[in-house]
C-alpha positions in Angstrom: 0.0 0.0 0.0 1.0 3.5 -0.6 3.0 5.3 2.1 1.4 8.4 3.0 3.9 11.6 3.4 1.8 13.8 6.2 4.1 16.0 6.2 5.2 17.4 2.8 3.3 20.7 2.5 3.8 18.9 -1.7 0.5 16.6 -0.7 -1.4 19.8 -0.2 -3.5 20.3 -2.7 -7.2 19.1 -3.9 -7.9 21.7 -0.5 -6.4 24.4 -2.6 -8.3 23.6 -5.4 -11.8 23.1 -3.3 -10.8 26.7 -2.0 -10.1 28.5 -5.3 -13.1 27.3 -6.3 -15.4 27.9 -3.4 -14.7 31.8 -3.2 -15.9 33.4 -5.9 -18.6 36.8 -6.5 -20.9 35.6 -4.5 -18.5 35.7 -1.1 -17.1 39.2 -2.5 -20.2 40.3 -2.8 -21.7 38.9 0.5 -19.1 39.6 2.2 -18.7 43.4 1.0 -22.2 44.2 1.9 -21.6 43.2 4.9 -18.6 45.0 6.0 -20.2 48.2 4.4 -23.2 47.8 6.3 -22.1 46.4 9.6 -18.0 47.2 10.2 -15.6 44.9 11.6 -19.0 43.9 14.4 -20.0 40.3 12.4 -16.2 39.1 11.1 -17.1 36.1 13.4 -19.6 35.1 10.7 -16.8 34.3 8.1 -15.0 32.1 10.5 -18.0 30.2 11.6 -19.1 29.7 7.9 -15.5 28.7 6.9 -15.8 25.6 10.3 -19.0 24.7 9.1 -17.9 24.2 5.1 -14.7 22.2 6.6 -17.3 19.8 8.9 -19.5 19.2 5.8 -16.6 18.5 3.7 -14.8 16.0 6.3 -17.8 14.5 6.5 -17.8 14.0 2.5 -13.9 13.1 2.5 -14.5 10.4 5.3 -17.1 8.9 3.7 -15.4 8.4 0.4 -11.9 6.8 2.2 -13.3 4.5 4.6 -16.2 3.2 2.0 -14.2 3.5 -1.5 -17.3 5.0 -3.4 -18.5 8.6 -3.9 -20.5 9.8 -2.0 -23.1 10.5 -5.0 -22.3 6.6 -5.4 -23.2 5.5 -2.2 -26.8 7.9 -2.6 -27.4 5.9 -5.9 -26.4 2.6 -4.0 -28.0 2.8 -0.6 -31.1 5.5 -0.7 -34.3 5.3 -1.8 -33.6 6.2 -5.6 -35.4 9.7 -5.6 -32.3 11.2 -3.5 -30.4 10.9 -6.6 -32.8 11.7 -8.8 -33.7 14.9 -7.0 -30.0 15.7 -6.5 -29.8 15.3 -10.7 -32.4 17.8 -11.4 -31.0 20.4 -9.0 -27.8 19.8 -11.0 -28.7 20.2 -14.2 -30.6 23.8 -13.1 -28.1 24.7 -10.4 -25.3 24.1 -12.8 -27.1 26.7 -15.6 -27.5 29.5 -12.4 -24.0 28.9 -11.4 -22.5 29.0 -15.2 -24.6 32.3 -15.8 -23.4 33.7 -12.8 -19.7 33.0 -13.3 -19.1 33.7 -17.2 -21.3 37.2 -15.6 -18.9 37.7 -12.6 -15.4 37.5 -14.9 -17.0 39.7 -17.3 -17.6 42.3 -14.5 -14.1 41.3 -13.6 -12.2 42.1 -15.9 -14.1 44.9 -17.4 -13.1 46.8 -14.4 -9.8 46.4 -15.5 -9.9 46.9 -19.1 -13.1 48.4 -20.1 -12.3 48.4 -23.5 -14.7 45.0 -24.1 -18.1 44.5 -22.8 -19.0 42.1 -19.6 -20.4 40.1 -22.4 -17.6 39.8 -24.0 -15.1 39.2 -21.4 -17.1 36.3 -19.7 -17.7 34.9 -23.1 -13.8 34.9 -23.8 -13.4 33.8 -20.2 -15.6 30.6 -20.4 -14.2 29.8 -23.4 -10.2 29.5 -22.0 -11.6 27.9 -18.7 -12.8 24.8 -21.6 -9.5 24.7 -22.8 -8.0 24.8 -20.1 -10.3 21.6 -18.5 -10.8 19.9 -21.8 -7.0 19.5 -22.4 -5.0 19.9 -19.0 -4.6 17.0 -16.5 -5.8 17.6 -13.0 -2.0 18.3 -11.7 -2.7 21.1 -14.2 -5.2 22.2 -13.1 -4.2 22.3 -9.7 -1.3 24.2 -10.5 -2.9 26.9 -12.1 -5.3 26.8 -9.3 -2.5 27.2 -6.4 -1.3 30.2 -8.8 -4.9 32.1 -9.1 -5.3 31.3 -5.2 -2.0 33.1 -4.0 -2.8 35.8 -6.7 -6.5 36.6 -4.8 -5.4 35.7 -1.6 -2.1 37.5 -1.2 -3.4 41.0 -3.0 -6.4 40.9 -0.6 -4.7 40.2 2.5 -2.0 43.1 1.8 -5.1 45.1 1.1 -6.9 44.5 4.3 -3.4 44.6 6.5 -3.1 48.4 5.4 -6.5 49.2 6.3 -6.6 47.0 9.5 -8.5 48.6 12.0 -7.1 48.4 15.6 -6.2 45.2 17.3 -9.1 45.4 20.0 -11.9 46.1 17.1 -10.7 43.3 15.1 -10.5 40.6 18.1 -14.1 41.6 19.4 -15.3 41.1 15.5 -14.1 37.7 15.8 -14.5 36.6 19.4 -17.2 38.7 20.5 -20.3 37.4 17.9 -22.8 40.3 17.5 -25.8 40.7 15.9 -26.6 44.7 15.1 -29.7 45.7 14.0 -31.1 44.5 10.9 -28.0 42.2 10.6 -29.3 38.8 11.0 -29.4 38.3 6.8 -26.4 39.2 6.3 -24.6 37.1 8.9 -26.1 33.6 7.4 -25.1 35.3 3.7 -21.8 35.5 5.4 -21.5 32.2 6.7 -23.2 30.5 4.1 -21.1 32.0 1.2 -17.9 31.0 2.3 -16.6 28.0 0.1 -18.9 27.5 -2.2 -22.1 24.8 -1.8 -22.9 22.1 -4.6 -19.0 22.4 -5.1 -17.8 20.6 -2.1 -18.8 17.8 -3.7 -15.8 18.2 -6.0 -13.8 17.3 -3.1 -13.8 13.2 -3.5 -13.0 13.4 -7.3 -10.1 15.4 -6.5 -8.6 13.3 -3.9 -9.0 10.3 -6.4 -7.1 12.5 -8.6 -4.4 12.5 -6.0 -4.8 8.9 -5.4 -5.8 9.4 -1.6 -7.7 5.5 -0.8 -8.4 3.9 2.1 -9.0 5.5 5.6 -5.3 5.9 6.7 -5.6 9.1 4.1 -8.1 10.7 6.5 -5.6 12.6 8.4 -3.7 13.8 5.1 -7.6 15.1 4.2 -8.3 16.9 7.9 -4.9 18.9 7.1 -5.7 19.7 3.4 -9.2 20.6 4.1 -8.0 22.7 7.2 -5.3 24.4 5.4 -8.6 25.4 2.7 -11.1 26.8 5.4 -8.9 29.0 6.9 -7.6 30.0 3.6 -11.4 30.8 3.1 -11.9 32.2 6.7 -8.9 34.8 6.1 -10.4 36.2 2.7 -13.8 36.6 3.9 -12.8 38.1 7.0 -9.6 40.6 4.5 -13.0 41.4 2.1 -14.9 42.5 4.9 -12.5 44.7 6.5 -11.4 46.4 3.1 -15.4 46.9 2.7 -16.2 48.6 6.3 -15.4 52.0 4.7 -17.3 52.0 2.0 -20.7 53.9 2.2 -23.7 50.5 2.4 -25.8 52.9 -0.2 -23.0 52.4 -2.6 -22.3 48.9 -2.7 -25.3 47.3 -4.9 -25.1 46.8 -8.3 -22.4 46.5 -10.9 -21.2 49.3 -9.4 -20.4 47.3 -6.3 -16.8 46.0 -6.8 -15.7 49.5 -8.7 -17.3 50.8 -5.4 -14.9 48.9 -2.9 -11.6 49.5 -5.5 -12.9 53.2 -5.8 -12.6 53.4 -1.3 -9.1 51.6 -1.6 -7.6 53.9 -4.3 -9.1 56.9 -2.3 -7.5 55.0 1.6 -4.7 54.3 0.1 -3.6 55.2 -3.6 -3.9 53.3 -7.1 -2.1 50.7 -6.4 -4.7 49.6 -3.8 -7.1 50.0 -6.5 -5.5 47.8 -8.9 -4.5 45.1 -6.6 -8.2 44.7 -5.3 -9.4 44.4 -8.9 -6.7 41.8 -9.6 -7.8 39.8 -7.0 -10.9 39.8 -7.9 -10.4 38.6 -11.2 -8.2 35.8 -9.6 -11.5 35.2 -7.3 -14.0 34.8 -10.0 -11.9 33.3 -12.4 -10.4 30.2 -10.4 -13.9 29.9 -9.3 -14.5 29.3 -13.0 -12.1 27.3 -13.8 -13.0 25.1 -10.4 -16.5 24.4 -11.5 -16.4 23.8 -15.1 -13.5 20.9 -13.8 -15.3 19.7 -11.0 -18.8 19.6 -11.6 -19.0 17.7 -14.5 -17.7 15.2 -12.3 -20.5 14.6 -10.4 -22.5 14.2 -14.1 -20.5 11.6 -15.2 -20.5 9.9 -11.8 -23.7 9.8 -11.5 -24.4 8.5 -15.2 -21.9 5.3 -14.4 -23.2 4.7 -10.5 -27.0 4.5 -11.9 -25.7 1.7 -14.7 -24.2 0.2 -11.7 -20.6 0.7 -14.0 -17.1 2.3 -13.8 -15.6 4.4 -16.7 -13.7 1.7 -19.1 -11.4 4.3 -18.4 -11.0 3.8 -14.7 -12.3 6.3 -12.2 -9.9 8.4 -11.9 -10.0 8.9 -15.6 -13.6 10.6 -15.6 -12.5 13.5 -17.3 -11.7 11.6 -20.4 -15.2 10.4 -21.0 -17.7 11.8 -23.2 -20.2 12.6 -20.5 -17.8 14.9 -18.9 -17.2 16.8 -21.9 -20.7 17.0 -23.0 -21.1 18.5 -19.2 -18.4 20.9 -19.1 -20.1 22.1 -22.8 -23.3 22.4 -20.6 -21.4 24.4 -18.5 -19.7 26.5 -20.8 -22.2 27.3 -23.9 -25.7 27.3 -22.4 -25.7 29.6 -19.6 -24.5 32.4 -21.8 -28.0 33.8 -23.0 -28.4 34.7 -19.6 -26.3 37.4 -20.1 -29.0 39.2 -22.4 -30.5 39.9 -19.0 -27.7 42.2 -18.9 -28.2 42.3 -14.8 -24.6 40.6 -14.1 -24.9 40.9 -10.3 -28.5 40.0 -10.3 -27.8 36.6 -11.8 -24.9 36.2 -9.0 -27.0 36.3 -6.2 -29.4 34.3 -7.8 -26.4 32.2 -7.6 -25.9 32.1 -3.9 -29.7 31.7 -3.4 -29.6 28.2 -5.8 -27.0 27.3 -3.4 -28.6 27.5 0.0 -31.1 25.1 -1.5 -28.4 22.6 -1.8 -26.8 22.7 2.3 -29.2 21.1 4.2 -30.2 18.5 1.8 -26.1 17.6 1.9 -25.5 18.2 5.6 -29.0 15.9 6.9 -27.4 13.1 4.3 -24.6 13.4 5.9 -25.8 12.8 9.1 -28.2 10.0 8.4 -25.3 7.9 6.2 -22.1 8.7 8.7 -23.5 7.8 11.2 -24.2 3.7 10.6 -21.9 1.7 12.0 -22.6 -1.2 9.4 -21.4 1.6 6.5 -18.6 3.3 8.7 -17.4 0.9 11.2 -15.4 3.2 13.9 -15.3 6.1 11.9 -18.5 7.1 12.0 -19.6 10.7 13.6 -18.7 11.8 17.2 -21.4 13.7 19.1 -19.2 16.9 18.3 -19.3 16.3 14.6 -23.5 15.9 14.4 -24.0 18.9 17.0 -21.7 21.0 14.2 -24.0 19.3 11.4 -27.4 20.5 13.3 -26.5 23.6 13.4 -25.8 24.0 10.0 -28.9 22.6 9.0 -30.7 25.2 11.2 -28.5 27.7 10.1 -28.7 27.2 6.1 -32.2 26.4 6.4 -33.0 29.8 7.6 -30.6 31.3 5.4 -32.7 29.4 2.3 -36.1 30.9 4.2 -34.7 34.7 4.7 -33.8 34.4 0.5 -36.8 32.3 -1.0 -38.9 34.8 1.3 -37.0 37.9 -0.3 -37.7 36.8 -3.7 -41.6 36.5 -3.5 -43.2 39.5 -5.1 
């Protein structure tokens, strides 16, 4: 059997990926709102949402090592068959939100930096290199290029945030001292529920098959990857947030709302703030990109072979070869543009993030139900620590998924 090397920081890396990809617009923008609206008082909210996503997703991850199938396998196996069924149709219409949204969100993107083109236009040429880049890279590609777009959004914002860091008491009562102002309570679960992405964790155990982590002695290698990824997550919510808290909340709606926050950075501290905000952004949005149209299309193709009670002829760890994939990262890729003729880019983003809080607590209750049978998990089933966390995000995404259905009823 393999050896596994816990402690080359070189075995890091599906966590990277799974972070790249779950920050995109919809956490800027969440997360912008917020820090206009409410200060430095709710930061705890990004470091509760980024714990949450890591419980969910070493849920997912344990599952997948101690069983050796998917956990989109073992709902096809071992649940009554409308789970997967249901989970397929939210698919196929979350996956044409999400596209819409993206190819949208690296238009805005990078039409803040070069307005020369059209949104349209960037997130058409954007959608078109994340395909080529999918279609003919391997995954150590793509996580490469992911670890690159990462440091680029992740370092830029940090250095942003550190020069306008408030003082050292504010910032510690954010984070340790939970609040809830006035009018706030939305925005805290958009917070926490925005932070690393939703249908997109699912990504996770195609990744780690990429790697070639099997077999429950991997666990530990997937606890530090995965922990490494949250508070990767935590630290740019929390750096978005603070770079936000001087912007006026009247200011930040709109596709005027990331020229809004570059616009307060440039005026706090020069271009160069300016400039390094909207390049992060672009990183954001534009691993996000290139994290769904390679992940999601997994869960297509798995789901295709796990119904036929098949593998891929290819092996499966070779998904991305077969002709479901591709016809699913075209899904991804083509379709979804028309929704830019609603030419309401942000609109279509937090359509985005609502699509998504319809996804948590269907994941998080199947979660609970499946790891915690000892004839499925022997000793690795959940402690009481691990379900109290899982409860509480089920209450906590099931409001969230009330407060925005509720919001969108005329």
């Amino acid at each position: 059997m393999k050896s596994v090397n816990f402690d080359s920081i070189k075995a890091i890396g599906p966590g990277i990926v799974i972070a790249a990809t779950g920050v995109g617009a919809g956490d800027l923008i969440a997360a912008s709102v917020s820090g206009a609206r409410f200060g430095t008082t709710i930061l705890w909210a990004a470091v509760v949402g980024a714990i949450i996503k890591y419980v969910i997703n070493e849920n997912l991850a344990r599952w997948q090592l101690v069983t050796g199938t998917t956990l989109l396998e073992g709902w096809v196996q071992r649940l009554p068959r409308f789970v997967s069924v249901y989970f397929l149709l939210y698919l196929l219409l979350w996956s044409f939100i999400v596209a819409g949204a993206l190819i949208s969100a690296t238009g805005l993107a990078a039409h803040a930096m070069l307005p020369a083109l059209s949104v349209e236009v960037w997130g058409i040429a954007h959608s078109i290199a994340a395909v080529v880049i999918v279609w003919f890279g391997a995954y150590r590609h793509i996580e490469r290029i992911m670890k690159l777009l990462i440091a680029i959004m992740f370092v830029v914002v940090i250095v942003c945030a550190a020069i306008l860091l408030p003082s050292a008491s504010e910032l510690l009562a954010g984070i340790f001292l939970p609040s809830l102002p006035d009018g706030s309570i939305v925005f805290v679960l958009g917070v926490i529920g925005g932070v690393g992405g939703s249908v997109t964790v699912m990504s996770y155990g195609y990744w780690i098959r990429e790697k070639q982590w099997a077999g429950s002695e991997y666990i530990p290698q997937c606890r530090t990857d995965l922990a490494l990824a949250y508070l990767l997550t935590g630290l740019f919510g929390l750096a978005v947030m603070i770079i936000a808290a001087g912007v006026q909340p009247e200011v930040v709606k709109g596709s005027r709302m990331i020229l809004a926050v570059a616009d307060h950075l440039e005026t706090s501290v020069g271009v160069y703030g300016k400039w390094l905000f909207l390049i992060g952004f672009w990183g954001a949005v534009f691993s996000s990109m290139i994290g769904v149209w390679d992940g999601v299309p997994y869960l297509f193709t798995d789901y295709i072979y796990a119904s036929r009670k098949t593998v891929a002829e290819t092996g499966t760890t070779h998904y991305a070869k077969t002709p479901y994939y591709r016809i699913y990262l075209l899904y991804l890729a083509l379709p979804p543009m028309i929704l830019l003729l609603v030419g309401k880019p942000v609109w279509i983003v937090v359509i985005y993030s609502v699509a998504g809080a319809f996804f948590m607590p269907f994941l998080a209750v199947l979660l609970i139900y499946m790891n915690n049978r000892a004839q499925w998990l022997q000793n690795f089933r959940n402690s009481y620590i691990m379900n109290s966390l899982l409860v509480i995000s089920i209450l906590l995404f099931s409001y969230l998924l009330f407060e925005k259905t509720v919001r969108l009823l005329p």
